[in-house]
N, C-alpha and C positions, 0 to 999 in steps of 0.2 A: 294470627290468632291473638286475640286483646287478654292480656294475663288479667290473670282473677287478683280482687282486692283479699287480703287479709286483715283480722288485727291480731297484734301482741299486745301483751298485757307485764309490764317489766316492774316488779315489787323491790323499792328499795328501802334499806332502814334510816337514811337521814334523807334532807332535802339536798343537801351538798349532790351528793350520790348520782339524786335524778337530775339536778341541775349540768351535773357533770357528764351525764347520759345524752341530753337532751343535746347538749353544745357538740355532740363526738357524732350525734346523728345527724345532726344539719350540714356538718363538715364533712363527715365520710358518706354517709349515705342520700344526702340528698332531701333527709325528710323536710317539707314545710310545715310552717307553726299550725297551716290547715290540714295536716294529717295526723297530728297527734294533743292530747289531754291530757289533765296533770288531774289523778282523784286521790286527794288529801278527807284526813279527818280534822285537819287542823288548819285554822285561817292563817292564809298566805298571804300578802298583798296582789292585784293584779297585776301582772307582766315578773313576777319575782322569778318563773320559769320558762320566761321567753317565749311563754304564749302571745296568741295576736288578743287583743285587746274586746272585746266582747261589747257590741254594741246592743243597748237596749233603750224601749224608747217606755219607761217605765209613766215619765210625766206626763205622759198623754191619759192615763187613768186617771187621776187623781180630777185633772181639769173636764174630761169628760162627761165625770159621775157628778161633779159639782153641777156642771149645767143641764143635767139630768136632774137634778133634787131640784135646783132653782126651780126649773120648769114645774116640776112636779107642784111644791111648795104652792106658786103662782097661781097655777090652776086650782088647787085644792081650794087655796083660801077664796079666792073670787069665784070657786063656783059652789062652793057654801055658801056666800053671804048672798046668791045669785040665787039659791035655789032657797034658802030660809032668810029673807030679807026682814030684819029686824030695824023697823025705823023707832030712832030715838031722837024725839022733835029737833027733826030739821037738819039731824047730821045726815052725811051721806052713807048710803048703805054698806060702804065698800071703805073700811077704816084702813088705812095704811099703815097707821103704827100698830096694828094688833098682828095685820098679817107678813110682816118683818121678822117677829120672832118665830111662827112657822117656815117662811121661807128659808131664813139663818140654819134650821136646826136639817129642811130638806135639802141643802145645801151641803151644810158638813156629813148627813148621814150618806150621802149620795157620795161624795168624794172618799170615805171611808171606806164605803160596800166597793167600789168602784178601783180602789187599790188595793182591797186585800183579791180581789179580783187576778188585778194584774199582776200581780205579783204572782201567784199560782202560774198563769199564763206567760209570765218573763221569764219562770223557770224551768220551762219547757220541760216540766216534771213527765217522766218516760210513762207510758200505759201500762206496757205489758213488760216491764224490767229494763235494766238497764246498761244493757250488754254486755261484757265482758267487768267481770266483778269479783274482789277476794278480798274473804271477811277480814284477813291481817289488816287491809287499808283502814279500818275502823279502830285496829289495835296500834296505830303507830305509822305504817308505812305509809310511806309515797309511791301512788299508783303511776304508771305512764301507760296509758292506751297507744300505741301507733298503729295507723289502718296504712296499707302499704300494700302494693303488689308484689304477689306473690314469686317475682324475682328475686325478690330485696328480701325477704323472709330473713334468709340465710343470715346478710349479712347486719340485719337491725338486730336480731337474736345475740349473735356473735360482740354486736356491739353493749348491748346491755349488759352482757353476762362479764367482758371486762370492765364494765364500769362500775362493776359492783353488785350487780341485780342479786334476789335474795333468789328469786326463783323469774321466769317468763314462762308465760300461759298463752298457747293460742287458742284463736277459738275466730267467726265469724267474723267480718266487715261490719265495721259502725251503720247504725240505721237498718240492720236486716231482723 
């Protein structure tokens, strides 16, 4: 029989606390850095609780939406002066320094629109909530998610509550 996933939810009042939690779980129970989260109201630095390191590929937006606006830019202006061709003895229809400062501007507004984009999208902002959640963590505490089978319950519970937990909430596996 394949044991069921759970998570706990282990609220402490400093970050020492959770940091102190997190190191007693890896040790005694086994947990990996991919079975548990750290939810703070207050910026951490990355790896400061011995999570694994969070890859994102955020610069592929910025450069994307640029060569979306260039293109855009490009076409606009040559299929304006393409479609309202405006001759002024003897220049050519298709002025280049006029249509630099629209492409310049489809350019940056395209790399703009195109990272505040990604960004929404790098933050894998939840739809329908965002699973196991308590309002203290907003007033101060450090949250620790652990998703664990439901072997280990016992003994990730056991560990939190001597590390100082304020309180541990179970509730569902991460992603359900």
């Amino acid at each position: 029989m394949v044991a069921q996933r759970q998570s706990l939810l282990g609220l402490f009042a400093s970050a020492d606390a959770a940091a102190e939690a997190l190191d007693q779980l890896e040790a005694k129970a086994g947990v990996t850095p991919d079975e548990f989260d750290v939810l703070t109201s207050s910026p951490y630095p990355e790896g400061a609780f011995g999570e694994k390191p969070v890859a994102h590929r955020l610069y592929i937006f910025p450069i994307a939406g640029a060569l979306c606006g260039f293109s855009v830019g490009l076409l606009l202006t040559i299929g304006t002066q393409m479609a309202y061709p405006l001759i002024t003895h003897g220049k050519p229809v298709i002025a280049i320094p006029a249509m630099l400062i629209v492409i310049y501007e489809g350019t940056m507004l395209g790399a703009i629109l195109f990272t505040i984009l990604g960004i929404l999208f790098e933050s894998r902002l939840p739809a329908f909530g965002v699973g196991l959640y308590d309002p203290r963590i907003s007033e101060g505490y450090v949250g620790v998610v652990v998703s664990t089978t439901s072997d280990k319950v016992s003994t990730v519970e056991r560990i939190m509550r001597d590390a100082g937990a304020a309180d541990v909430i179970a509730g569902p596996p991460r992603g359900s």
